[in-house]
C-alpha positions in Angstrom: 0.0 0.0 0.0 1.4 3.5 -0.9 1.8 6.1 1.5 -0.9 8.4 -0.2 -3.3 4.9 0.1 -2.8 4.4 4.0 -3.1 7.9 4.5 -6.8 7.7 2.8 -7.2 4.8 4.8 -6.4 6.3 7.7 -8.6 9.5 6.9 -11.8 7.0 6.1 -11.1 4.5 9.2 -11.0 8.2 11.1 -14.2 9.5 10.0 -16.2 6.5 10.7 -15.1 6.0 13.8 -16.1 10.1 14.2 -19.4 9.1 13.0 -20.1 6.2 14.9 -18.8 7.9 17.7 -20.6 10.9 17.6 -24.1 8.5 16.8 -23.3 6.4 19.9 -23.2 9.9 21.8 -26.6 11.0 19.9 -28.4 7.8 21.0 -27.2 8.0 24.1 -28.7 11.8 24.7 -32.0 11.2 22.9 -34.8 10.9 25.2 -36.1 7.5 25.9 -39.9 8.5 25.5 -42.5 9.7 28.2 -41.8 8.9 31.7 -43.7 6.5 33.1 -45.5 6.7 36.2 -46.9 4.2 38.5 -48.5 5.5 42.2 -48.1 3.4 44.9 -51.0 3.7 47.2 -51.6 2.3 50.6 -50.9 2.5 54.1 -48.2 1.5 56.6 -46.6 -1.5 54.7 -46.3 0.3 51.3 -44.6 2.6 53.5 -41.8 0.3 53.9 -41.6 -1.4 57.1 -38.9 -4.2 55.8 -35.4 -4.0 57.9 -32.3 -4.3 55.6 -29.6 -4.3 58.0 -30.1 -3.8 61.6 -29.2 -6.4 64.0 -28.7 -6.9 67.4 -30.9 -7.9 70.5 -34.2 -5.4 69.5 -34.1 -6.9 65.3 -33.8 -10.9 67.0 -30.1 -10.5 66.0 -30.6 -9.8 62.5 -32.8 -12.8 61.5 -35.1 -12.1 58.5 -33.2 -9.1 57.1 -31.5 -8.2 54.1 -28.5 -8.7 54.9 -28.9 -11.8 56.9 -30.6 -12.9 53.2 -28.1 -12.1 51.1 -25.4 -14.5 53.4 -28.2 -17.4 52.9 -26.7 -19.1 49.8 -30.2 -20.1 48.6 -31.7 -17.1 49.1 -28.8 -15.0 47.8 -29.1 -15.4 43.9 -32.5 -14.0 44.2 -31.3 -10.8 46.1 -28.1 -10.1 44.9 -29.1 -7.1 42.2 -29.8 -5.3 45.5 -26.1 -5.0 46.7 -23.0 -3.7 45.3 -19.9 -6.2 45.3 -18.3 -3.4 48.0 -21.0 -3.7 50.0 -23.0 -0.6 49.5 -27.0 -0.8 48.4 -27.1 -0.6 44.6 -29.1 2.6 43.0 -30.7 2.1 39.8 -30.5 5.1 38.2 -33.4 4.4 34.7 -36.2 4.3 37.8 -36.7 7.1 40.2 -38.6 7.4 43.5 -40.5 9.9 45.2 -42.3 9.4 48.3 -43.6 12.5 50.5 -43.3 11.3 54.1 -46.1 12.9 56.3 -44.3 15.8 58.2 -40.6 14.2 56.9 -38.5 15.5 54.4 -39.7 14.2 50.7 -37.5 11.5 49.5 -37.0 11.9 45.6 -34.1 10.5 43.9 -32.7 7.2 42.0 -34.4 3.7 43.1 -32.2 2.8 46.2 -33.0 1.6 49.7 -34.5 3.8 52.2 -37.3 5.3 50.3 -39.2 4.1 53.9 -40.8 5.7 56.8 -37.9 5.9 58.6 -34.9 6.6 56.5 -32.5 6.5 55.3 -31.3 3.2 54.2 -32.5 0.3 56.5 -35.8 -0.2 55.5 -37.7 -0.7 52.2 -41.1 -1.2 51.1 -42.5 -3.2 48.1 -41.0 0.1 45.4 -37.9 -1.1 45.7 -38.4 -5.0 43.9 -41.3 -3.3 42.3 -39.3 -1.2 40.7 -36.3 -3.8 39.5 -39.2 -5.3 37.3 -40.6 -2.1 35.7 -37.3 -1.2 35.0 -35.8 -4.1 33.8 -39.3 -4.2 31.3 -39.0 -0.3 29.9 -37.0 1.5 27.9 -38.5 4.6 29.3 -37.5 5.6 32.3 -39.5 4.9 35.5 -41.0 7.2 38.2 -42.4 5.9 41.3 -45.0 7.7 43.4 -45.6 6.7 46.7 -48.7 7.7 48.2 -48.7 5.6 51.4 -49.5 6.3 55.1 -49.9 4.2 58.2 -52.9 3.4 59.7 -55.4 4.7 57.0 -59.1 3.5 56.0 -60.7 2.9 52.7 -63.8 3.9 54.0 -63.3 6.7 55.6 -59.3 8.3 55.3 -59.2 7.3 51.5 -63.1 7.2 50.7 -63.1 8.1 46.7 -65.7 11.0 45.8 -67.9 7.9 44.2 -68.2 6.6 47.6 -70.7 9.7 48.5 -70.0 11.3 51.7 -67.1 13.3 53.0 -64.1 12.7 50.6 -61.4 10.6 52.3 -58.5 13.5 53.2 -56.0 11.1 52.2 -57.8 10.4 48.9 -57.5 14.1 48.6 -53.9 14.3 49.6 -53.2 11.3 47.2 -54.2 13.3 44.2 -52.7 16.4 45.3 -49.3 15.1 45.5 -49.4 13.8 42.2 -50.1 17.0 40.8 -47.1 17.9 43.1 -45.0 15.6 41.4 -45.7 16.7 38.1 -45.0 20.5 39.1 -41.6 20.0 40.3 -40.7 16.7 37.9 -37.6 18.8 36.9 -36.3 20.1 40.5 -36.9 16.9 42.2 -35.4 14.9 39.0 -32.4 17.2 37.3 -31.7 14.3 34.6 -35.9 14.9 33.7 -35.3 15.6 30.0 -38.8 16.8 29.4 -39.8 14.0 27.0 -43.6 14.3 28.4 -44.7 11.5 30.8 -47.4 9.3 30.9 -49.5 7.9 34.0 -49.2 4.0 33.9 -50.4 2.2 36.7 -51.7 2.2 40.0 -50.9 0.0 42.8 -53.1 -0.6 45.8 -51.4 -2.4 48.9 -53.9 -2.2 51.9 -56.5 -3.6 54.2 -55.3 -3.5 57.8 -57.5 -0.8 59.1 -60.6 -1.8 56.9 -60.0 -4.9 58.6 -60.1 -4.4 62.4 -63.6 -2.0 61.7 -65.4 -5.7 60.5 -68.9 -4.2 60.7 -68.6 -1.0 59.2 -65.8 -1.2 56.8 -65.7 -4.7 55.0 -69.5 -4.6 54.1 -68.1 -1.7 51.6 -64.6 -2.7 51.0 -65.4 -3.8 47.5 -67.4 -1.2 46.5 -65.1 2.1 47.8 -62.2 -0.1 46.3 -64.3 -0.1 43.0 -64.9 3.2 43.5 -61.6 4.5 43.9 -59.9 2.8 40.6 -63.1 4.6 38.8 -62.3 8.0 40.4 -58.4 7.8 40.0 -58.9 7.1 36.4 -61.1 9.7 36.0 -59.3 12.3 37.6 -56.2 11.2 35.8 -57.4 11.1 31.7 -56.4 7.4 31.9 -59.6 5.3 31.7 -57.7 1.9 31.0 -54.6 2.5 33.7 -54.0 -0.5 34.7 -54.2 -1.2 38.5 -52.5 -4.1 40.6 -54.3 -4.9 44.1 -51.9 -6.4 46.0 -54.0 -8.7 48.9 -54.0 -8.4 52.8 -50.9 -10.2 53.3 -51.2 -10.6 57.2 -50.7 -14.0 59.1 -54.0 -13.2 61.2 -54.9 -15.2 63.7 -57.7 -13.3 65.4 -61.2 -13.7 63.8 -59.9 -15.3 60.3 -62.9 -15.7 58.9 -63.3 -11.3 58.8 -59.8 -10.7 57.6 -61.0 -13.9 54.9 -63.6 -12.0 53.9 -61.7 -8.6 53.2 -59.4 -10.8 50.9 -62.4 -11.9 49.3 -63.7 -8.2 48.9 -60.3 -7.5 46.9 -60.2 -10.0 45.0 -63.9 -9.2 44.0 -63.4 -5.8 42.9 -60.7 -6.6 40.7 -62.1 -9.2 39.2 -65.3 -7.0 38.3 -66.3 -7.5 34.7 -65.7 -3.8 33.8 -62.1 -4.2 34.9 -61.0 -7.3 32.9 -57.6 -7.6 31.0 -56.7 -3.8 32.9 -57.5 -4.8 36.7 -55.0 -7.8 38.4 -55.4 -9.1 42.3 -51.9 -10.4 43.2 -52.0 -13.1 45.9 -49.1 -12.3 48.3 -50.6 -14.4 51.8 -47.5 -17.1 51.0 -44.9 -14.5 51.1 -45.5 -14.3 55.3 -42.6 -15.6 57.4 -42.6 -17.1 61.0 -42.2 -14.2 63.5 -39.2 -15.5 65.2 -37.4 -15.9 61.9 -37.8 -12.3 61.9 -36.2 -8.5 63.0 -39.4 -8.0 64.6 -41.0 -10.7 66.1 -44.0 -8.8 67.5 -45.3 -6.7 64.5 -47.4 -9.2 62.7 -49.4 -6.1 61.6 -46.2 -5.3 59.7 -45.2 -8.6 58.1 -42.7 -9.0 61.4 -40.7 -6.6 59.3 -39.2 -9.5 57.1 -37.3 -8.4 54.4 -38.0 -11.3 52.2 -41.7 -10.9 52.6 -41.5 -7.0 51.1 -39.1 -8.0 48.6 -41.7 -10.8 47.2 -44.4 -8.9 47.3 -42.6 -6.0 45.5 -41.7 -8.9 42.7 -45.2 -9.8 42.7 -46.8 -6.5 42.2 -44.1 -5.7 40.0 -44.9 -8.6 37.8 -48.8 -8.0 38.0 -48.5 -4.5 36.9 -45.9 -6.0 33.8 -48.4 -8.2 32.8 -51.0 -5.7 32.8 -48.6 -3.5 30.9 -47.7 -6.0 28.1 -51.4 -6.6 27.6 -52.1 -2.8 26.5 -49.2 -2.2 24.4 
């Protein structure tokens, strides 16, 4: 090859590398489509009661947590896309979190641990498996809104406007911290390249207080739960969104038959005709652990704070809602 030969060579190997190069850096900048957005609704264990590290005499020396988990090596393989090999939590950067803890500082960042009650990075709720599957399944990038406070009624804190009555102030505060979200997508999320964002499912994760008011609450459960899907659609533009009701998941042991028939209510209004093919009820009563394999032996209320109980039930949500999701494309 002559000199004048390499040197065009050398000038045409250049410029495609220039071009691939500088497509590589154009694909990588164009935005991935609208954001999509799933709420997470409930009360005090879609807050996040899981333990992810704290051991000791008051967490039953660690037994049940994340940690203790992730040292199982049966359990590990399922877990370990939660950890960094140096130990630290992993953050997955394509999903996003934001959860507006009542009189807390908001949370609103990458999906990581700690978007709990407590803060800031032992505990967890169901977003955090939830939102592995999502993201693993889009392109787009993901935005979680948690809308979740303990101790809460259908009937009465959440009550949809359908329900008649007073509105539910937590129903109210629901919807007005999704139009909070929306308002401040681009200070609470710098890397928000305004690509539009689209509203893609609800999740519902609840039943505890419904369930101790047997006589006034359950006789309705099915119906305000009806209710609110209709009303959160409406209010939203998104008359198909598809919802996930995640069941009771509590080990109750005290009047069964009651807390029976508030599973039954769930899985009744999700199954209505109106809702098929864009309304799921997830079974999650397997996922309960014994409480003295457990960090909290004494919280039954709370799943005994069992890390491998949230993390299931965030896989199966997460999983429910993906079904739901590959049916409407």
């Amino acid at each position: 090859m002559s000199q004048r030969s390499r040197h065009s060579f050398v000038q045409v190997g250049w410029a495609l590398f220039l071009t691939t190069l500088l497509a590589t850096a154009a694909h990588a900048a164009a935005p991935k489509g609208p954001l999509k957005i799933f709420i997470l609704a409930g009360q005090s264990n879609m807050e996040g009661q899981a333990v992810a590290d704290l051991t000791g005499k008051n967490y039953n020396e660690g037994k049940g947590t994340l940690n203790f988990l992730l040292n199982d090596p049966q359990k590990a393989p399922l877990l370990q896309h939660l950890k960094n090999a140096d130990g630290s939590w992993a953050v997955r950067n394509d999903v996003w979190c934001r959860y507006k803890r009542e009189r807390q500082q908001l949370l609103a960042g990458p999906l990581t641990m700690g978007f709990s009650i407590y803060g800031p990075t032992h505990h967890f709720g169901p977003e955090l498996q939830f939102g592995h599957v999502l993201g693993d399944f889009f392109d787009n990038q993901v935005l979680l809104i948690k809308t979740a406070w303990g101790g809460k009624s259908l009937y009465k804190d959440f009550r949809p406007p359908s329900s008649g009555g007073e509105v539910g102030p937590y129903y109210t505060k629901m919807m007005a911290e999704i139009r909070e979200t929306l308002e401040n997508l681009k200070s609470d999320f710098p890397d928000y390249d305004d690509s539009g964002y689209e509203f893609s499912g609800l999740v519902w994760y609840h039943g505890w207080n419904d369930g101790v008011e047997p006589k006034k609450a359950i006789p309705q459960y099915e119906q305000n739960l009806v209710n609110l899907i209709q009303d959160v659609r409406r209010e939203l533009k998104k008359p198909e969104l598809p919802v996930v009701v995640g069941e009771l998941t509590g080990p109750w042991v005290k009047a069964p038959d009651e807390w029976e028939q508030l599973r039954k209510a769930q899985r009744a209004a999700a199954e209505r005709p109106e809702f098929k093919g864009s309304v799921l009820f997830v079974e999650t009563h397997d996922f309960v652990r014994k409480p003295e394999d457990s960090p909290n032996p004494t919280h039954g209320h709370h799943e005994f704070g069992n890390a491998e109980t949230y993390f299931l039930v965030g896989d199966a949500l997460g999983k429910g809602m993906r079904k739901l999701c590959e049916s409407n494309h």
